[in-house]
KOLBADREN-838899 format. One record per atom (N, C-alpha, C): residue number from 0; x, y, z; atom name; residue in one letter. Coordinates in Angstrom, 3 decimals, always signed. Layout:
N
{NUM,{X,Y,Z},"CA","A"}
...
***
This chain:
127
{0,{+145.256,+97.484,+81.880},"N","X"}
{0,{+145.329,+98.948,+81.884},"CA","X"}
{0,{+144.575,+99.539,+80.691},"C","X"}
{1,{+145.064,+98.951,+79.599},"N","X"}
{1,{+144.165,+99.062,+78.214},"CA","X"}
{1,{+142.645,+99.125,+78.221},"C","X"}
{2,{+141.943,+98.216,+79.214},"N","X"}
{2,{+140.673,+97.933,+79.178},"CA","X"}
{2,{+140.079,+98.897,+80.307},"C","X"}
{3,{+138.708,+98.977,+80.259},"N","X"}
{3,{+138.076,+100.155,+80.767},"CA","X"}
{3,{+138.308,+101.430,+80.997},"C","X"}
{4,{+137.813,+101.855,+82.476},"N","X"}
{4,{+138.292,+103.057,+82.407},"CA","X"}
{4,{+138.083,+103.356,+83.928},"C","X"}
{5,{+138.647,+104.656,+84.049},"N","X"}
{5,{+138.866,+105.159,+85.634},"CA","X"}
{5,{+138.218,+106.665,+85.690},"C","X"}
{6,{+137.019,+106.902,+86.098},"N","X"}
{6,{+136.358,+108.088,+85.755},"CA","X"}
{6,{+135.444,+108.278,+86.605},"C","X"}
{7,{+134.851,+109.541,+86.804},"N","X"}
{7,{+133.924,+110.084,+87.679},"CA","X"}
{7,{+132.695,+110.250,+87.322},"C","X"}
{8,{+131.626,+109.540,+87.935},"N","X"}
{8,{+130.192,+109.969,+87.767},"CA","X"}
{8,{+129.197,+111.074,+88.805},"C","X"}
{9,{+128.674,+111.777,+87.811},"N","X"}
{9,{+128.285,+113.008,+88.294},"CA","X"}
{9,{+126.685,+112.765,+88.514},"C","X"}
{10,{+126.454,+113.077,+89.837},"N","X"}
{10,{+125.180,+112.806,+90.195},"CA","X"}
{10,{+124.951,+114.408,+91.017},"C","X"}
{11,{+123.203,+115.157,+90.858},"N","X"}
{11,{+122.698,+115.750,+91.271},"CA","X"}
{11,{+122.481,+115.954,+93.304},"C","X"}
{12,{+123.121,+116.792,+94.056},"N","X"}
{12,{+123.051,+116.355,+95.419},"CA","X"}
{12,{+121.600,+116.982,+95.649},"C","X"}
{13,{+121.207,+116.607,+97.007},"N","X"}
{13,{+119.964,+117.736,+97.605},"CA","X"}
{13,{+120.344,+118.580,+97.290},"C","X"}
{14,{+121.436,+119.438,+97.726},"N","X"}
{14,{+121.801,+120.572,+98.158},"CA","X"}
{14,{+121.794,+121.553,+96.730},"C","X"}
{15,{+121.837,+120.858,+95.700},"N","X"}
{15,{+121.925,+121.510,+94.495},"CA","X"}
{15,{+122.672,+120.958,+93.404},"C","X"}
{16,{+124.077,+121.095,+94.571},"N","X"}
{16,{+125.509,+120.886,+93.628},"CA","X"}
{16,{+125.247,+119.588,+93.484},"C","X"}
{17,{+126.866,+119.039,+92.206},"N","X"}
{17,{+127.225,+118.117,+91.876},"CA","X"}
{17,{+128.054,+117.161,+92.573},"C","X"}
{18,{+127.724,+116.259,+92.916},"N","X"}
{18,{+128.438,+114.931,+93.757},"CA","X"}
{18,{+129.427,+114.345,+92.352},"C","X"}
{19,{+130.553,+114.058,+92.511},"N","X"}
{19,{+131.481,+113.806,+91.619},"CA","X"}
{19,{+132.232,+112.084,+92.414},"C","X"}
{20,{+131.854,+111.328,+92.182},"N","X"}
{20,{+132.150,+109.622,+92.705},"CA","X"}
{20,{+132.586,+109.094,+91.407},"C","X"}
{21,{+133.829,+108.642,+92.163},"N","X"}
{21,{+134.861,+107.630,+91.379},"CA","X"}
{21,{+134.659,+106.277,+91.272},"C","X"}
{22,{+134.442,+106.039,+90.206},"N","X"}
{22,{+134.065,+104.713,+89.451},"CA","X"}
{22,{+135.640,+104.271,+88.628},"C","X"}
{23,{+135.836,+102.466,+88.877},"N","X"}
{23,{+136.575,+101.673,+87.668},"CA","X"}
{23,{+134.929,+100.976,+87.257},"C","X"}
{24,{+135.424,+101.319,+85.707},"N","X"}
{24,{+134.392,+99.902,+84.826},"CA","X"}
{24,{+134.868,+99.613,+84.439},"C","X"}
{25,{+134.940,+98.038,+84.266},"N","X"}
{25,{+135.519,+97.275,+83.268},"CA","X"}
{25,{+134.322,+96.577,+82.604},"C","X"}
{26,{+134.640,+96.261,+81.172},"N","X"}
{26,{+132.936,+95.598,+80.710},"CA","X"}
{26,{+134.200,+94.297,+79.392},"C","X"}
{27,{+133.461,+93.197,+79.721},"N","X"}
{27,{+133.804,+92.485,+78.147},"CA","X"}
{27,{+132.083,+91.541,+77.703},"C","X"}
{28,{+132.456,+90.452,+76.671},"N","X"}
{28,{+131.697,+89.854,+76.337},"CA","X"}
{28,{+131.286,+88.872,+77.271},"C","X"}
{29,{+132.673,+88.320,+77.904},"N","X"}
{29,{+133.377,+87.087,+78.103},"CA","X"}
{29,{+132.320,+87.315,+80.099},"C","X"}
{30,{+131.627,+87.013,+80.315},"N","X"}
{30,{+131.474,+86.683,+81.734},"CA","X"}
{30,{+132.589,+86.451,+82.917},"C","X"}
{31,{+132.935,+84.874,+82.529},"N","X"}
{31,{+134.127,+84.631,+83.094},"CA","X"}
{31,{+135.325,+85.326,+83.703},"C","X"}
{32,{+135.556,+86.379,+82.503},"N","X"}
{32,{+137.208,+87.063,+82.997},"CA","X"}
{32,{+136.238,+88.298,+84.038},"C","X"}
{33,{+135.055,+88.580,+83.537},"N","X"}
{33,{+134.498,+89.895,+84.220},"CA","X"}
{33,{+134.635,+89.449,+86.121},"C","X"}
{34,{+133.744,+87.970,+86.424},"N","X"}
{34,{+134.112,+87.272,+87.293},"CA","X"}
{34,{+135.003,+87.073,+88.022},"C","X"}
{35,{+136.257,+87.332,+87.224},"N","X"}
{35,{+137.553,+86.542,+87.975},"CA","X"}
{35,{+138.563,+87.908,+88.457},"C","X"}
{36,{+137.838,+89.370,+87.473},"N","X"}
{36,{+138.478,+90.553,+87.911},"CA","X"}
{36,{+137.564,+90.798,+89.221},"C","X"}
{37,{+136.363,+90.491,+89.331},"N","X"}
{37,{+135.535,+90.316,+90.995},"CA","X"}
{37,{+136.429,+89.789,+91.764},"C","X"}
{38,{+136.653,+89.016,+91.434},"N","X"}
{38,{+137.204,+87.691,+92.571},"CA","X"}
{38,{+138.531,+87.945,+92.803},"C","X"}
{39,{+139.598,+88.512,+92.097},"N","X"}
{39,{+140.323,+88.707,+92.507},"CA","X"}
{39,{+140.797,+90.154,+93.425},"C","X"}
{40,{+139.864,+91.128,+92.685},"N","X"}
{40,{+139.833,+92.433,+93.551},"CA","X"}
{40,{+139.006,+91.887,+94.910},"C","X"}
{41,{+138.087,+91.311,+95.464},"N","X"}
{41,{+136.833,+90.974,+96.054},"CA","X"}
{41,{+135.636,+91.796,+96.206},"C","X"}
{42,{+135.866,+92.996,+95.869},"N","X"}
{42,{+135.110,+93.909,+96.215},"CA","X"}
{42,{+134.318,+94.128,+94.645},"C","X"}
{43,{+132.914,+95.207,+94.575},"N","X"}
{43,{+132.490,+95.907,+93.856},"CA","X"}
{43,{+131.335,+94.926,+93.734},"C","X"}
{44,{+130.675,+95.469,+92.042},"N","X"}
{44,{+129.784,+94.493,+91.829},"CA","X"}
{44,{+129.272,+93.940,+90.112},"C","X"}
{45,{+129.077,+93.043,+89.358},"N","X"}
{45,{+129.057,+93.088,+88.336},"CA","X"}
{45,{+127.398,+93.056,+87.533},"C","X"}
{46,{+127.096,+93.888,+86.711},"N","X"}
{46,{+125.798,+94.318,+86.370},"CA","X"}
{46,{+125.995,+93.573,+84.445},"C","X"}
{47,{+124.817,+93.070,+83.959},"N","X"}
{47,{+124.160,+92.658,+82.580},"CA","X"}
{47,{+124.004,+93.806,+82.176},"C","X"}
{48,{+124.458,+94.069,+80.793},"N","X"}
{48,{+123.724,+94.974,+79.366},"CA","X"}
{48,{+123.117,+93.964,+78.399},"C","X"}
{49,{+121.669,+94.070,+78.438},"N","X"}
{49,{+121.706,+92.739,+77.378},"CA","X"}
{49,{+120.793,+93.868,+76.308},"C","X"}
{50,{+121.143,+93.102,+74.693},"N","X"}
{50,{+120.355,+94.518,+74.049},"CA","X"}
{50,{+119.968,+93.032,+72.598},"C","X"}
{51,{+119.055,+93.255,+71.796},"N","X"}
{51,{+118.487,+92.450,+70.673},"CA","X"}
{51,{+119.615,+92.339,+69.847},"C","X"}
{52,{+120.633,+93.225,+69.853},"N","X"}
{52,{+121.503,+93.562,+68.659},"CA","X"}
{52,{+122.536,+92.899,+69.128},"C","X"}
{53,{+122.790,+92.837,+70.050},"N","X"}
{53,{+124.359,+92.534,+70.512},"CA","X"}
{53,{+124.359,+91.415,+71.661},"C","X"}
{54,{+125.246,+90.530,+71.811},"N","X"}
{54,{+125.522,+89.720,+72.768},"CA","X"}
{54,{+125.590,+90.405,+73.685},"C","X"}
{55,{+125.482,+89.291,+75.548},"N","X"}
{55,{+124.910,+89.680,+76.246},"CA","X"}
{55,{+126.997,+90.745,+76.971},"C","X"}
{56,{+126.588,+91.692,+77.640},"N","X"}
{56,{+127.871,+92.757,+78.103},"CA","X"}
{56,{+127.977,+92.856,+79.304},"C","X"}
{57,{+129.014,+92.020,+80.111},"N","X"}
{57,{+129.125,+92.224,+81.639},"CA","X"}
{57,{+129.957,+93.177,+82.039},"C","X"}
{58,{+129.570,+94.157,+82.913},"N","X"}
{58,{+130.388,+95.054,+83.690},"CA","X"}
{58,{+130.357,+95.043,+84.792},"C","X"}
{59,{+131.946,+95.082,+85.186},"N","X"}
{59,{+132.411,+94.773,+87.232},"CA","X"}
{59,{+132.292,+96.483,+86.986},"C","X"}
{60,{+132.260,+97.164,+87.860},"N","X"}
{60,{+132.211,+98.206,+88.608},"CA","X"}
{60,{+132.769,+98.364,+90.103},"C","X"}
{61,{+133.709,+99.737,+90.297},"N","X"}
{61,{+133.966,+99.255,+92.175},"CA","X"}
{61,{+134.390,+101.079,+92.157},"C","X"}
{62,{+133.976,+101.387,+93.418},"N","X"}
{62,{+133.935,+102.732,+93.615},"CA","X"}
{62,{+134.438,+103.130,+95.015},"C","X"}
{63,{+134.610,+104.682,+94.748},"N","X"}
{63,{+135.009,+105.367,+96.224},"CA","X"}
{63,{+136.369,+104.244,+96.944},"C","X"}
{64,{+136.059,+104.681,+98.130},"N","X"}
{64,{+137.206,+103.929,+99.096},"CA","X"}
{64,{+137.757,+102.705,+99.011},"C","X"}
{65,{+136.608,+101.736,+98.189},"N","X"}
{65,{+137.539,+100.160,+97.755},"CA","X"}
{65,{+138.445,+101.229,+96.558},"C","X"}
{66,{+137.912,+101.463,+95.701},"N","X"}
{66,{+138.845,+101.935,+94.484},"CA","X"}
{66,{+139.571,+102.795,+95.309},"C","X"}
{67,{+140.247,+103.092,+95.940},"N","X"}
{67,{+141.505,+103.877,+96.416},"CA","X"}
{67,{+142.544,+102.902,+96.971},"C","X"}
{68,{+142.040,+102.289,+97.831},"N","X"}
{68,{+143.054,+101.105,+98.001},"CA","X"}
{68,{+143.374,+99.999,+96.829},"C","X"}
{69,{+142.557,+99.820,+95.948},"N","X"}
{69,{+143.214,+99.336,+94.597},"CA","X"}
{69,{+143.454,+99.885,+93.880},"C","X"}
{70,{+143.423,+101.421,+93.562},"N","X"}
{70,{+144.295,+102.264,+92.998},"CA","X"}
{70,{+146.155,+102.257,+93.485},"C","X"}
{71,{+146.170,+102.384,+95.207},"N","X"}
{71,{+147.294,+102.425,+95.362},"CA","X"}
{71,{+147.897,+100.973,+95.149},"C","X"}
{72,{+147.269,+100.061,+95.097},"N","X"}
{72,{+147.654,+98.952,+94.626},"CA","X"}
{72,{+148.277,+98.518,+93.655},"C","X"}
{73,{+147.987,+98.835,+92.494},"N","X"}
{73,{+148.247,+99.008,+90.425},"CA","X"}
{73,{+148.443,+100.513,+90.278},"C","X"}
{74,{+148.678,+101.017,+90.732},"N","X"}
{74,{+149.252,+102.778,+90.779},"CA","X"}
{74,{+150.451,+102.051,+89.805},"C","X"}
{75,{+151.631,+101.970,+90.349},"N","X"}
{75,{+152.811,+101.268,+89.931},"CA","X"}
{75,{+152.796,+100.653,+88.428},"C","X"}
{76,{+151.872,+99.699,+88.279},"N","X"}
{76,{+151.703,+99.112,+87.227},"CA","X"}
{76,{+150.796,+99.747,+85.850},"C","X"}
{77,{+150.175,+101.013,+86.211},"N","X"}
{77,{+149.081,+101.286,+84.951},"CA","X"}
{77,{+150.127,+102.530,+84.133},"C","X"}
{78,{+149.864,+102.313,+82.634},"N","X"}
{78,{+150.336,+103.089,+82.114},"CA","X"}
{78,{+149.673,+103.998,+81.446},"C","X"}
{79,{+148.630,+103.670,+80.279},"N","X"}
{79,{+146.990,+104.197,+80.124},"CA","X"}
{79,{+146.381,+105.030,+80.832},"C","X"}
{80,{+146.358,+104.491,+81.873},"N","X"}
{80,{+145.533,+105.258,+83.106},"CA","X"}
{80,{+145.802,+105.801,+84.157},"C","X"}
{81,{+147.382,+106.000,+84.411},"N","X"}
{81,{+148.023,+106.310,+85.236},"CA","X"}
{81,{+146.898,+107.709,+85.590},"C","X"}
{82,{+147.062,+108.428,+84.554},"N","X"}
{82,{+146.709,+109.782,+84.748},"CA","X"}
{82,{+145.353,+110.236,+85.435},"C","X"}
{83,{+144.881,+109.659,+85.013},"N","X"}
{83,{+143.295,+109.457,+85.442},"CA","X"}
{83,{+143.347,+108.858,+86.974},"C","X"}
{84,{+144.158,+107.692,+87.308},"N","X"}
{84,{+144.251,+107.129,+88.545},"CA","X"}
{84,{+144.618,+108.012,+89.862},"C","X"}
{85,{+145.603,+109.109,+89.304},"N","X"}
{85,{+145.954,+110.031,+89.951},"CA","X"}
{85,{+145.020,+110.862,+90.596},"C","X"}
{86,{+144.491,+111.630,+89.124},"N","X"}
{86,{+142.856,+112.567,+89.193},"CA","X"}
{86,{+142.258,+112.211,+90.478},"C","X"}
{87,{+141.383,+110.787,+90.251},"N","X"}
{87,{+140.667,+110.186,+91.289},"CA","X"}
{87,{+141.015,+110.003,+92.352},"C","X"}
{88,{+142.214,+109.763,+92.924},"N","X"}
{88,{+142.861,+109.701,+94.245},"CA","X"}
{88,{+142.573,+111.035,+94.747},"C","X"}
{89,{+142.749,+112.000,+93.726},"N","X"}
{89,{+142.554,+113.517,+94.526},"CA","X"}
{89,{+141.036,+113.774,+95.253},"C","X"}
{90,{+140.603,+113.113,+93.836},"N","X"}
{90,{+139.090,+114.083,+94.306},"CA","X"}
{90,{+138.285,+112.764,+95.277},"C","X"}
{91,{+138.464,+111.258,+95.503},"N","X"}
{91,{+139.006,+110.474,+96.648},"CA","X"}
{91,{+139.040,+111.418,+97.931},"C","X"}
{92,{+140.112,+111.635,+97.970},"N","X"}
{92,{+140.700,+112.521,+99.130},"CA","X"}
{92,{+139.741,+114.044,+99.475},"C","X"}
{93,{+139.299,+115.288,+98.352},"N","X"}
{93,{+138.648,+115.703,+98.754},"CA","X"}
{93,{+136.955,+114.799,+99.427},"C","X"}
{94,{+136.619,+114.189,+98.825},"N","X"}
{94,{+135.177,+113.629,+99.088},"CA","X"}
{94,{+134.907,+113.218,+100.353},"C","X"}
{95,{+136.359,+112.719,+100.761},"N","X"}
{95,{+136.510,+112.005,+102.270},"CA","X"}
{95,{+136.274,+112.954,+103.143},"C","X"}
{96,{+136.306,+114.090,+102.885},"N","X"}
{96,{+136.450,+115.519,+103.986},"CA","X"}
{96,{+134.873,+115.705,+103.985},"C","X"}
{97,{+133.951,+115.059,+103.337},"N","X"}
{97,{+132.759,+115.631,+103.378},"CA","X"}
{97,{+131.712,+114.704,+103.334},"C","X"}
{98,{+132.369,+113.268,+103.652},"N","X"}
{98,{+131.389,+112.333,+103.889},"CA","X"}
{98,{+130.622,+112.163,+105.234},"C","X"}
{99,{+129.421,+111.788,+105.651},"N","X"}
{99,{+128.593,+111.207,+106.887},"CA","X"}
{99,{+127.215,+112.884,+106.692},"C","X"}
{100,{+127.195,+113.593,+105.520},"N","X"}
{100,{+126.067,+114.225,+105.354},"CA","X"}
{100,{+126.664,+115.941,+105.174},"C","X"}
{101,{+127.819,+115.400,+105.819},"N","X"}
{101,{+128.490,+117.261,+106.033},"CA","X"}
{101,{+128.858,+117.481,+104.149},"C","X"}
{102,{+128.512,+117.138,+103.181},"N","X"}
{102,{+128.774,+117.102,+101.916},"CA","X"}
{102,{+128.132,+118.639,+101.560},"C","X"}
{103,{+127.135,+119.258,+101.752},"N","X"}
{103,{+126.199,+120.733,+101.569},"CA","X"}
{103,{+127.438,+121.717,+102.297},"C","X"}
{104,{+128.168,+121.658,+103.423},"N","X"}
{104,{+129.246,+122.267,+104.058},"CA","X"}
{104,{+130.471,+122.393,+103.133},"C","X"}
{105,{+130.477,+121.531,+102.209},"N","X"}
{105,{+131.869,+121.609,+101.025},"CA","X"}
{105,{+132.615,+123.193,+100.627},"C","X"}
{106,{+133.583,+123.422,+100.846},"N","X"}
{106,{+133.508,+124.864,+100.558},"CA","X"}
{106,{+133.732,+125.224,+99.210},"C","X"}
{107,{+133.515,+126.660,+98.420},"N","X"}
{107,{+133.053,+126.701,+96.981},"CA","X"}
{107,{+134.921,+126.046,+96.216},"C","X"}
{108,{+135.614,+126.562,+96.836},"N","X"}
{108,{+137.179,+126.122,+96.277},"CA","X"}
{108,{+137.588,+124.818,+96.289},"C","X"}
{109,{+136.903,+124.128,+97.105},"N","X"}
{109,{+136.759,+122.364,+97.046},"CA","X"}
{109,{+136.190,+122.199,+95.754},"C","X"}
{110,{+135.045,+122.663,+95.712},"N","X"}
{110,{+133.899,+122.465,+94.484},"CA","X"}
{110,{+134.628,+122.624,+93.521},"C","X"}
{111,{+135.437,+123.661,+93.605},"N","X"}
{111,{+135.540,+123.970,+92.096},"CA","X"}
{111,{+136.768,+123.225,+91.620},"C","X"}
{112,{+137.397,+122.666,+92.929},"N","X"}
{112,{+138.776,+121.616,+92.394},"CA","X"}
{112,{+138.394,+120.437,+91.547},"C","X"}
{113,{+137.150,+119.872,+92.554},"N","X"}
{113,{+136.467,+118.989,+91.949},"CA","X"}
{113,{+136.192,+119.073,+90.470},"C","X"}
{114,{+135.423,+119.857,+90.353},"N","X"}
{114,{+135.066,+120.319,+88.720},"CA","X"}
{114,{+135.944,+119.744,+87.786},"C","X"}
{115,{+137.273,+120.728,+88.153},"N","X"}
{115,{+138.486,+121.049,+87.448},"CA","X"}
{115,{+138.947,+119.582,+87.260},"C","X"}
{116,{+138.941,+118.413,+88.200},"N","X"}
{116,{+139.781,+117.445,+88.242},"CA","X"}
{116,{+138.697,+116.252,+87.633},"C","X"}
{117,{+137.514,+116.772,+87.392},"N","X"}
{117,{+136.244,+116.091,+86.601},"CA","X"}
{117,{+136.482,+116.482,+85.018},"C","X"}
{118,{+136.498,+117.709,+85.237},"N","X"}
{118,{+137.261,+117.984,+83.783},"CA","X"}
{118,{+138.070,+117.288,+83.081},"C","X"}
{119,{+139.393,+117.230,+83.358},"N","X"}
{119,{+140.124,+117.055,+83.384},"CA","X"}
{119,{+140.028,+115.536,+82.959},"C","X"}
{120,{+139.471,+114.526,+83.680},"N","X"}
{120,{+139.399,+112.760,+83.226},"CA","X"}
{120,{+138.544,+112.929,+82.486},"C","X"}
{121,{+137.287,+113.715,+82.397},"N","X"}
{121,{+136.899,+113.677,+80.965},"CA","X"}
{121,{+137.637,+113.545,+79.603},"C","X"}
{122,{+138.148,+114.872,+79.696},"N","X"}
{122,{+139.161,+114.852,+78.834},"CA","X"}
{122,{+140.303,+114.193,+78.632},"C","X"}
{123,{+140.958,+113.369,+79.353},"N","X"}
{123,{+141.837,+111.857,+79.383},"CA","X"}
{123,{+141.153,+111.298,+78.641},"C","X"}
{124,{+139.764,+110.877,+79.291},"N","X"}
{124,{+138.902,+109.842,+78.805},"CA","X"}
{124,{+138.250,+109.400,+77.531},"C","X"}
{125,{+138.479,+111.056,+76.706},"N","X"}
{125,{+138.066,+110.878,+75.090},"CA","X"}
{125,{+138.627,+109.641,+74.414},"C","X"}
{126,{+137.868,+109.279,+73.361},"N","X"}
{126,{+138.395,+108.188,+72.655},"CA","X"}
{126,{+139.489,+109.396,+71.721},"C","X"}
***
């Protein structure tokens, strides 16, 4: 629960607006455990940071609809992140109403929940 984080990445749509997609990252040194949080969720995918300065940094990543069903999964168990886990289930749930292209159709009070609930894990999310 301690480790990573549960947060939304904000990407530019055609349409103008902001696409708001729910991301878990988890990142360590250690390969192995990054691996075995793959393997045991099955889903997502794990990406290299390698930099001159620093040993090499693996991050699992898993988004949208897998991360909702393993949200309700460790819902129960997170204490850290409860809050944030919540957030994302919401805006989860709005996104679903506007997936297969109908996403430009979003209406402005959706949008702006979104925002609000982007806000919002930001601000959880401060160190």
């Amino acid at each position: 629960d301690g480790e990573g984080t549960i947060t939304l990445h904000r990407s530019r749509l055609e349409n103008g607006k902001i696409g708001f997609h729910p991301r878990l990252i988890v990142g360590n040194n250690n390969m192995e455990i990054i691996e075995k949080i793959k393997n045991i969720i099955g889903l997502g995918h794990i990406s290299i940071i390698k930099s001159r300065n620093f040993r090499p940094f693996w991050v699992y990543e898993l988004s949208s609809i897998p991360l909702e069903y393993l949200l309700k999964q460790i819902n129960d168990f997170l204490i850290v992140k409860k809050e944030q886990a919540k957030l994302v289930e919401k805006v989860i749930k709005i996104n679903k109403k506007f997936y297969g292209g109908r996403r430009k159709f979003m209406k402005n009070n959706d949008f702006i929940k979104l925002k609000e609930l982007s806000d919002r894990i930001l601000e959880l999310n401060k160190r």
